[in-house]
Backbone as numpy.savetxt, mean C-alpha at the origin, in Angstrom:
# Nx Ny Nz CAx CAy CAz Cx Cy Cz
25.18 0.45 -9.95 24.34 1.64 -9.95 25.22 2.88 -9.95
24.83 3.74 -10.66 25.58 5.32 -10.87 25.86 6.16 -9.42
26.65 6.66 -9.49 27.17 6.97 -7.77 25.92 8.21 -7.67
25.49 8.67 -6.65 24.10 9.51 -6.02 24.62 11.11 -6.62
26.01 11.35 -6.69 26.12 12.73 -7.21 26.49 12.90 -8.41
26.32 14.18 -8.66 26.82 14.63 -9.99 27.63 15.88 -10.34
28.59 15.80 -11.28 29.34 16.89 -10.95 28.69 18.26 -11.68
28.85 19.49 -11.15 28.41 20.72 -11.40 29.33 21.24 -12.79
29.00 22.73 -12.78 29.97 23.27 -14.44 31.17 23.08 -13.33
31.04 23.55 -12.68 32.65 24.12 -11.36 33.19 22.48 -11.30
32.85 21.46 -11.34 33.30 20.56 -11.22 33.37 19.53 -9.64
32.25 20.45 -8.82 31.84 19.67 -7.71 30.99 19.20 -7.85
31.09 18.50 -6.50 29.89 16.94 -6.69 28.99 17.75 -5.74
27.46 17.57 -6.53 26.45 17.62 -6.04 25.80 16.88 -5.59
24.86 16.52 -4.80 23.75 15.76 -4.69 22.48 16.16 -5.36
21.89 15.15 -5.89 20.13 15.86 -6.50 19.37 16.42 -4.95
18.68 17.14 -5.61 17.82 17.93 -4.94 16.39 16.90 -4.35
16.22 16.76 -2.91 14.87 16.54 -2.19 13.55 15.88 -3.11
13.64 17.25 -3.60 12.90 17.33 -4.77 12.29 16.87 -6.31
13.93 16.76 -6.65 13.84 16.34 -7.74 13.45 14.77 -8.28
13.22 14.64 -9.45 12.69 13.55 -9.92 13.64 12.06 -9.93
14.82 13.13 -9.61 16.09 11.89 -8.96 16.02 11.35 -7.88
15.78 12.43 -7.62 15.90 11.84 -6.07 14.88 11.11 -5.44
13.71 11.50 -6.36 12.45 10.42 -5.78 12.48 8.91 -6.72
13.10 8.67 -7.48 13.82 7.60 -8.35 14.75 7.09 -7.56
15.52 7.48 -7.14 16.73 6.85 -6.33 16.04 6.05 -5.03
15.09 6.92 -4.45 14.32 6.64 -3.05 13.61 5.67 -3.26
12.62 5.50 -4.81 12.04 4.05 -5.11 12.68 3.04 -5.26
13.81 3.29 -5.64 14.94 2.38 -5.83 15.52 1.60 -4.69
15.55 2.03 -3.19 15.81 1.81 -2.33 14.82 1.07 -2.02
13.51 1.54 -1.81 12.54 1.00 -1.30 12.19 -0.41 -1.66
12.20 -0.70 -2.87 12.18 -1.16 -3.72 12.63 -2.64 -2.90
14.29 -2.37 -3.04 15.72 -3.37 -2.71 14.99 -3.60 -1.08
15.19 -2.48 -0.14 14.68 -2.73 0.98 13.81 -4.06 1.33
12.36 -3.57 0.46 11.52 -4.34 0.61 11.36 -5.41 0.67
12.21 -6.13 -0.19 13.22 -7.49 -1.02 13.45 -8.19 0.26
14.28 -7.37 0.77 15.27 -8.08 2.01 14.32 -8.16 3.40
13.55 -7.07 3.55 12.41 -7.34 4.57 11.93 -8.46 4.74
11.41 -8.63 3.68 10.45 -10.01 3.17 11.33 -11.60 3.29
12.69 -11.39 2.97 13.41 -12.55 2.92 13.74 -12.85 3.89
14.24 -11.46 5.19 15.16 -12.17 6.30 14.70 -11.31 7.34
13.65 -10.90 7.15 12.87 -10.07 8.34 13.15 -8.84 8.42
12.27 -7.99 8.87 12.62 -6.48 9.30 13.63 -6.54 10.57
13.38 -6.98 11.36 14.09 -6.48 12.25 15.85 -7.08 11.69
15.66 -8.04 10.90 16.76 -9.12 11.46 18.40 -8.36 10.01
17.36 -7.03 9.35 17.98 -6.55 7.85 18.58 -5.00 8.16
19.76 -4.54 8.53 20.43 -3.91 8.67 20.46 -2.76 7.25
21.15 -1.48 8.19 20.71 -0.45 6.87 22.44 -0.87 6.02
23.30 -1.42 6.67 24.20 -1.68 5.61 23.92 -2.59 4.49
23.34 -3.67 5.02 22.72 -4.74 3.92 21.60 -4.09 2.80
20.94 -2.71 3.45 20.04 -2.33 2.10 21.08 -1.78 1.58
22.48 -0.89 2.14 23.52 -0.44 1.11 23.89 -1.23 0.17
24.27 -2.42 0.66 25.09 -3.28 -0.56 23.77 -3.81 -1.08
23.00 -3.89 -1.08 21.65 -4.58 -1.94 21.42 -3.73 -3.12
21.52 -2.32 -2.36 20.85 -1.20 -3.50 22.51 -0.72 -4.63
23.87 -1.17 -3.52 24.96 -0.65 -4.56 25.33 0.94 -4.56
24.35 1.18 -3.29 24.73 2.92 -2.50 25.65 2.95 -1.45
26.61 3.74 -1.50 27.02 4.06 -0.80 26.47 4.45 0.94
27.00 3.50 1.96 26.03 4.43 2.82 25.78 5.79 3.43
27.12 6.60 3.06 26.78 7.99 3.82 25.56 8.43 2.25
25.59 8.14 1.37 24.61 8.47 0.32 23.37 7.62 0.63
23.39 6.38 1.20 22.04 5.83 1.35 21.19 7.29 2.91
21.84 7.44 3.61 21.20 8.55 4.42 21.09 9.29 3.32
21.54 9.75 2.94 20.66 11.00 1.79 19.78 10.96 2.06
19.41 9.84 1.38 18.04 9.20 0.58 17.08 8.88 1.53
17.81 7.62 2.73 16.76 7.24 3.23 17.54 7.56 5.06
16.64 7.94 5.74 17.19 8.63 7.07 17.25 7.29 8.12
16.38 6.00 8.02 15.93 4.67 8.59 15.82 3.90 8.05
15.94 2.85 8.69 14.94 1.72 8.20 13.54 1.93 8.61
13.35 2.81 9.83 11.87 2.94 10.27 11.61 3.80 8.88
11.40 4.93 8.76 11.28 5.59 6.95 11.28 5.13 5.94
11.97 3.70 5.87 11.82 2.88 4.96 10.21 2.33 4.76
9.99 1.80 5.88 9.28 0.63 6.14 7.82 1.90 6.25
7.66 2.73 6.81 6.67 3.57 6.74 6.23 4.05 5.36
7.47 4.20 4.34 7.37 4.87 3.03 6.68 3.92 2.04
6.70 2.71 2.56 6.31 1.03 1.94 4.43 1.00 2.38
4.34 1.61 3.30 2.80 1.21 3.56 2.50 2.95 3.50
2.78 3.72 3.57 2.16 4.76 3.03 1.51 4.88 1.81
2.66 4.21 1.06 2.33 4.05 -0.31 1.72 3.05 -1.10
1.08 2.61 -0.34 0.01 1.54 -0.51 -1.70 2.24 -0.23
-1.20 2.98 1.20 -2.62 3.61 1.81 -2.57 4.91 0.61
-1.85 5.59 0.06 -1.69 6.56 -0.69 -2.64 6.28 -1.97
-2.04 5.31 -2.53 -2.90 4.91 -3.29 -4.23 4.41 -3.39
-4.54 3.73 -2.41 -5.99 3.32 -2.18 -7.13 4.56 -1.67
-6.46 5.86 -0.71 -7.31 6.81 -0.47 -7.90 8.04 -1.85
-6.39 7.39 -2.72 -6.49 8.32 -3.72 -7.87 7.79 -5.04
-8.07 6.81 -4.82 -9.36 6.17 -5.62 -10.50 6.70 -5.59
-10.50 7.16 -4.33 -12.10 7.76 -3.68 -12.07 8.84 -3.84
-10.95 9.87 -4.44 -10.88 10.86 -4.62 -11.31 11.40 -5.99
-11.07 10.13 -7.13 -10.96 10.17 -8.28 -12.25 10.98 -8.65
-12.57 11.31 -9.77 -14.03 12.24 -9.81 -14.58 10.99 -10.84
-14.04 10.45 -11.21 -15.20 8.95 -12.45 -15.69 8.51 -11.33
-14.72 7.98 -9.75 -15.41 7.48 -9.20 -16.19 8.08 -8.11
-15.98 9.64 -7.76 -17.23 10.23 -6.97 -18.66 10.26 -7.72
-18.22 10.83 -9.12 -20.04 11.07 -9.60 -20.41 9.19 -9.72
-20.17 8.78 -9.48 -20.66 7.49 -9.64 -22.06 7.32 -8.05
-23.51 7.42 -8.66 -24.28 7.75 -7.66 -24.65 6.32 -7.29
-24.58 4.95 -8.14 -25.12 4.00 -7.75 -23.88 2.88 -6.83
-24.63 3.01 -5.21 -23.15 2.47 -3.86 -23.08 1.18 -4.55
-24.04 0.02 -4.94 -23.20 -1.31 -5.62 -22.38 -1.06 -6.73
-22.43 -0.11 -7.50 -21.26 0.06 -8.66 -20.16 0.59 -7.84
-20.28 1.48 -6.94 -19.04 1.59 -6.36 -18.23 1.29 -5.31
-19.43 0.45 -4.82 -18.48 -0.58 -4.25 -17.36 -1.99 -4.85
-18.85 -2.06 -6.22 -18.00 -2.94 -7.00 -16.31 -2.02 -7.88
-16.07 -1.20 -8.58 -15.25 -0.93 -8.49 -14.24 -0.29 -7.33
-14.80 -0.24 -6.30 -13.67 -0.18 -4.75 -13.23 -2.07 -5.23
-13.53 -3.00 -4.89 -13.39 -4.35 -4.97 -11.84 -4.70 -6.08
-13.19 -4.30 -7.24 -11.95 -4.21 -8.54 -10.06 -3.41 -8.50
-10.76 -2.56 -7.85 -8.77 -1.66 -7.86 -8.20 -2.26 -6.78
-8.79 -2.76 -5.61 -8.42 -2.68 -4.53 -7.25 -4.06 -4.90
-8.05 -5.27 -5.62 -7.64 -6.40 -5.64 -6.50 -6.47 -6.72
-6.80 -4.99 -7.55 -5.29 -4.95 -8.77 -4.29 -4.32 -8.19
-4.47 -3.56 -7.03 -3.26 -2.86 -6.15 -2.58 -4.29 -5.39
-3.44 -4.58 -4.64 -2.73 -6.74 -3.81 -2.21 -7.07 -5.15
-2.57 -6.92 -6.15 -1.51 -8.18 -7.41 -0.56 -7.60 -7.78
-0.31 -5.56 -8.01 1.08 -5.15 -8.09 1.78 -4.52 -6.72
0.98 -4.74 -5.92 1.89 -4.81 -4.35 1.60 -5.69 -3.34
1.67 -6.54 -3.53 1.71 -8.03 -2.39 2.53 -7.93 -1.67
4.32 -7.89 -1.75 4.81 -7.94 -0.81 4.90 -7.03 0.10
4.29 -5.74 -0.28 3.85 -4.58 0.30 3.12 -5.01 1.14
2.09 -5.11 0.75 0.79 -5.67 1.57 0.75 -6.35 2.94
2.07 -7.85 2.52 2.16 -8.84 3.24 3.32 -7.96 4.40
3.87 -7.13 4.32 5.06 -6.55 5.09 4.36 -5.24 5.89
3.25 -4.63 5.40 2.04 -4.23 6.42 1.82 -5.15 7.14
1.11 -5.99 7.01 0.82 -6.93 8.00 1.45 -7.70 9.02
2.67 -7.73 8.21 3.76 -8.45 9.26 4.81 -7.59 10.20
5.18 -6.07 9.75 6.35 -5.22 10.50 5.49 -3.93 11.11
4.34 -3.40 10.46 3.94 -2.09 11.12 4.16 -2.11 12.28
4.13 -3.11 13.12 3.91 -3.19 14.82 5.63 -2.81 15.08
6.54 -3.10 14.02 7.69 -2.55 14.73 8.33 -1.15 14.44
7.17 -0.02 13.85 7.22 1.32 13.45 6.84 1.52 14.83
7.64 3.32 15.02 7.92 3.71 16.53 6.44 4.19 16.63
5.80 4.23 17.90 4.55 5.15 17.81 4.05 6.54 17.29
5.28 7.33 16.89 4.32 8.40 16.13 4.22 7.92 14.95
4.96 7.33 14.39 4.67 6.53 12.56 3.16 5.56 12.87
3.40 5.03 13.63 2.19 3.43 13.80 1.22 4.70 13.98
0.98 5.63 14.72 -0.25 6.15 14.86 -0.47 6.66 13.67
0.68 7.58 12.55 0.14 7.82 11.28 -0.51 6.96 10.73
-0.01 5.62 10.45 -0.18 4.41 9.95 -1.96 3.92 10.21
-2.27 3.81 11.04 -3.38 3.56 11.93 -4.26 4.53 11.31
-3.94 5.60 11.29 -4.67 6.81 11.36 -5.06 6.49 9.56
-4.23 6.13 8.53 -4.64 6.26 7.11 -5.47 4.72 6.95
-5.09 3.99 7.57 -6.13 2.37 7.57 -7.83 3.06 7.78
-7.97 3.25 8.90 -8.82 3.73 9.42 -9.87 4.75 8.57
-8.71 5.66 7.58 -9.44 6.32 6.63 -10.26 5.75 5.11
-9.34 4.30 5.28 -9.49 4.08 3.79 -10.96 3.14 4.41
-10.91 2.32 6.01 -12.28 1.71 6.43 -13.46 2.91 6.42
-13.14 3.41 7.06 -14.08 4.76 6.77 -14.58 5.51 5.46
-13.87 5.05 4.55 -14.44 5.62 3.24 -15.64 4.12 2.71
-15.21 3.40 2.78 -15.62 1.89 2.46 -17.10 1.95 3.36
-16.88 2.01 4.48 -18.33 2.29 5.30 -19.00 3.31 4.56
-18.85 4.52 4.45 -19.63 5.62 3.88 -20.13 5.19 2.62
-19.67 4.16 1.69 -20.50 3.74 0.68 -21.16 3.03 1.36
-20.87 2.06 2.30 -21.53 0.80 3.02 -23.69 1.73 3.64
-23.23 2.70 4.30 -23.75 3.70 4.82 -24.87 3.74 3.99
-24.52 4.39 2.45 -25.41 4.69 1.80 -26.40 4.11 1.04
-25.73 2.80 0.72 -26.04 2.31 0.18 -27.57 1.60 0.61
-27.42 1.64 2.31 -28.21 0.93 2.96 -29.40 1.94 2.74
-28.43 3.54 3.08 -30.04 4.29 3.17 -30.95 3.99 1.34
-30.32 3.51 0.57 -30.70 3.28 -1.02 -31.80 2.03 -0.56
-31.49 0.93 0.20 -32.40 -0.06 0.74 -31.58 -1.00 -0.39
-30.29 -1.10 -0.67 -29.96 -1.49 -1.61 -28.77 -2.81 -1.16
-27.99 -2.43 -0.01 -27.06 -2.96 1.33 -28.08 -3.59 2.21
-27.81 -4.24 2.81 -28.34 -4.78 4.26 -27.37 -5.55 5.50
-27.23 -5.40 6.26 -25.99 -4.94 7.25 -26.32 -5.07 8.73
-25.35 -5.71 9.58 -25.96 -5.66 11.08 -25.18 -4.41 11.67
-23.77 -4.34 11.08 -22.85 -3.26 11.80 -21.93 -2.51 10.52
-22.39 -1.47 10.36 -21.44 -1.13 9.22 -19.70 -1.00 9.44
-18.95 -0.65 10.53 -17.79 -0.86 10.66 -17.31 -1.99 10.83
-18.02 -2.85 11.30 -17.35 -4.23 11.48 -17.77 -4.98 9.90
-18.48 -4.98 8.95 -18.63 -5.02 7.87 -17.36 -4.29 6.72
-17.29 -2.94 7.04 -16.01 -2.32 6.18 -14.63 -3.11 6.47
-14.85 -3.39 7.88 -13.21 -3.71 8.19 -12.70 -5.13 8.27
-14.17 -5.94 7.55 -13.77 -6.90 7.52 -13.85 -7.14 5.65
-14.20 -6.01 5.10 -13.89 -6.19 3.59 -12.58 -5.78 3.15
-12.21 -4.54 3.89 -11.00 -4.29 3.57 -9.71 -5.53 4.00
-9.96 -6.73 4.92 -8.64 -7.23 5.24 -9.38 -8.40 4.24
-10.65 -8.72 3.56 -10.78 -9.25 2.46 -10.25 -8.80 0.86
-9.57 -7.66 0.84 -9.14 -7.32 -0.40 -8.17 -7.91 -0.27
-7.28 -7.62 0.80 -6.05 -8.17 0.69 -5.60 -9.70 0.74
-6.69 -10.23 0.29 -7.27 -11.65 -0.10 -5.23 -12.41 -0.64
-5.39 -11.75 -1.42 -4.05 -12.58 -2.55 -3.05 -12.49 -1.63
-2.87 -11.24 -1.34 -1.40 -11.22 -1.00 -1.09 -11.88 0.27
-2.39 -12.05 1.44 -2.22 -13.07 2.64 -2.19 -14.11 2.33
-2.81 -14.91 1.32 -2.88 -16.02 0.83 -2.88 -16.91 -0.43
-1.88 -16.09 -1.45 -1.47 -16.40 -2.67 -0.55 -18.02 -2.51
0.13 -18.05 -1.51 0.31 -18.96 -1.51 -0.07 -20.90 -1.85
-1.91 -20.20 -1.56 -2.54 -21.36 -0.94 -3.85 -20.89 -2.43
-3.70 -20.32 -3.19 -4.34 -20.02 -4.21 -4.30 -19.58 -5.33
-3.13 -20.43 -5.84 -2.24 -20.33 -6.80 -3.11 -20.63 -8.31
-4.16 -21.98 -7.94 -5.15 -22.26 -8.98 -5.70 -21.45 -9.39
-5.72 -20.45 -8.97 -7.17 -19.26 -9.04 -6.29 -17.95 -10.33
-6.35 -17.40 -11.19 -6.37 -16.24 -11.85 -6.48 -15.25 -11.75
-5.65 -14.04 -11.88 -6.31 -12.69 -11.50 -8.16 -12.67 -11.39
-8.05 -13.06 -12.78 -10.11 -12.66 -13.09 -10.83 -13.08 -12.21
-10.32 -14.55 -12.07 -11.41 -15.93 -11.45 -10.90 -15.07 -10.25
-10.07 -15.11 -9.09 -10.23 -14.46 -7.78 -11.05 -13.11 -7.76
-10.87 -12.60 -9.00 -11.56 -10.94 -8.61 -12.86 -11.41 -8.77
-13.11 -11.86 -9.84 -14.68 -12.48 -9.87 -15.18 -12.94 -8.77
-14.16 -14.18 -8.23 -15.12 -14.52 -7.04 -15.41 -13.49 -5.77
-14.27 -12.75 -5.38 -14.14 -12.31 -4.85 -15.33 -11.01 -4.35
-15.42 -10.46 -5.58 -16.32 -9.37 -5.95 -18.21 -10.06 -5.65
-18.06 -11.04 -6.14 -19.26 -12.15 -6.00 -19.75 -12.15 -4.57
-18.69 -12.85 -3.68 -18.67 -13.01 -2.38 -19.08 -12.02 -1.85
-18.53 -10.60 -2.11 -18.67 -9.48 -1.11 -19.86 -8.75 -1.20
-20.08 -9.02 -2.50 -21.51 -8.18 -2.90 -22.55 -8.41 -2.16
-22.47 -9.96 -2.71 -23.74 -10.96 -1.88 -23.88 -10.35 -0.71
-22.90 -10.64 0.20 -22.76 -10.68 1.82 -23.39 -9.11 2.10
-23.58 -8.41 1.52 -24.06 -7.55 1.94 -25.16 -6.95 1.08
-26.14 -7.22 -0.13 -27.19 -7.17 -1.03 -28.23 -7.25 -0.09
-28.97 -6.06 -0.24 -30.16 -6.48 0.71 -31.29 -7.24 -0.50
């Protein structure tokens, strides 16, 4: 990998800028390698020198980039919750007035985000508990948002007479740790196809809650 600086007209070495599109390239890049090694030999058990030589950074340049392994591991499930809060934001899918269509496409993205981030997924589930408490409470705090958006269709849908439901939060929060269907258990459902799992999947959830 290309060394983190670059030289100026003057002929000093710079670093990219915070900012720049390097530097948030370089940082995926890390994350990336990080993630790798999380998954293989544990969070706790994967040292920030071992993401150096993984990623081929230097380490006073891997601080650049990355300040922890706790920052690591936070930047990995942020960006998972990042993406999933950002769906509900979308405007195809706000004007969408009918709650079974949008719940059915909540279902649909949710289950194509688990197939291009599983080990993401699976490394939420398995390390958040060893993020320090002001991260875990961020952490907590964006789960919580994405159950809470999921209820508010759940919500409406019912006032439509369209849902039927004994508890709407315990209903959201048990669909949302159902999206993440594949990536807890790809292992053990290997027979199954993107389609055929989303299909069923989508099938299952609907039902369970169709008044």
């Amino acid at each position: 990998m290309p060394s983190m600086t670059r030289k100026t007209v003057a002929g000093k070495e710079e670093t990219p800028r915070k900012s720049s599109a390097l530097f948030l390239k370089r940082q995926s890049q890390i994350i990336k390698k990080a993630t790798k090694l999380f998954m293989k030999q544990g969070y706790a058990q994967t040292s920030m020198r071992e993401i150096s030589k993984a990623t081929g950074i230097d380490i006073r340049n891997l601080y650049y980039f990355i300040r922890s392994k706790e920052e690591i591991l936070f930047l990995v499930i942020e960006m998972i919750h990042r993406r999933e809060l950002e769906l509900f934001e979308k405007q195809g899918f706000t004007s969408i007035d009918d709650p079974v269509l949008q719940l059915r496409t909540v279902i649909r993205e949710f289950i194509d985000t688990g197939y291009g981030f599983g080990q993401e997924i699976l490394l939420l589930y398995r390390e958040s508990k060893s993020l320090p408490n002001r991260l875990l409470k961020v952490i907590l705090s964006r789960e919580s948002q994405v159950v809470d958006r999921i209820e508010e269709i759940l919500l409406r849908g019912r006032e439509k007479k369209v849902f039927q439901f004994e508890d709407a939060s315990f209903t959201a929060n048990m669909m949302v740790y159902e999206l993440s269907l594949h990536a807890l258990r790809n292992w053990n459902m290997k027979q199954y196809s993107k389609e055929e799992l989303t299909d069923l999947l989508e099938k299952h959830m609907i039902k369970a809650v169709t008044a």
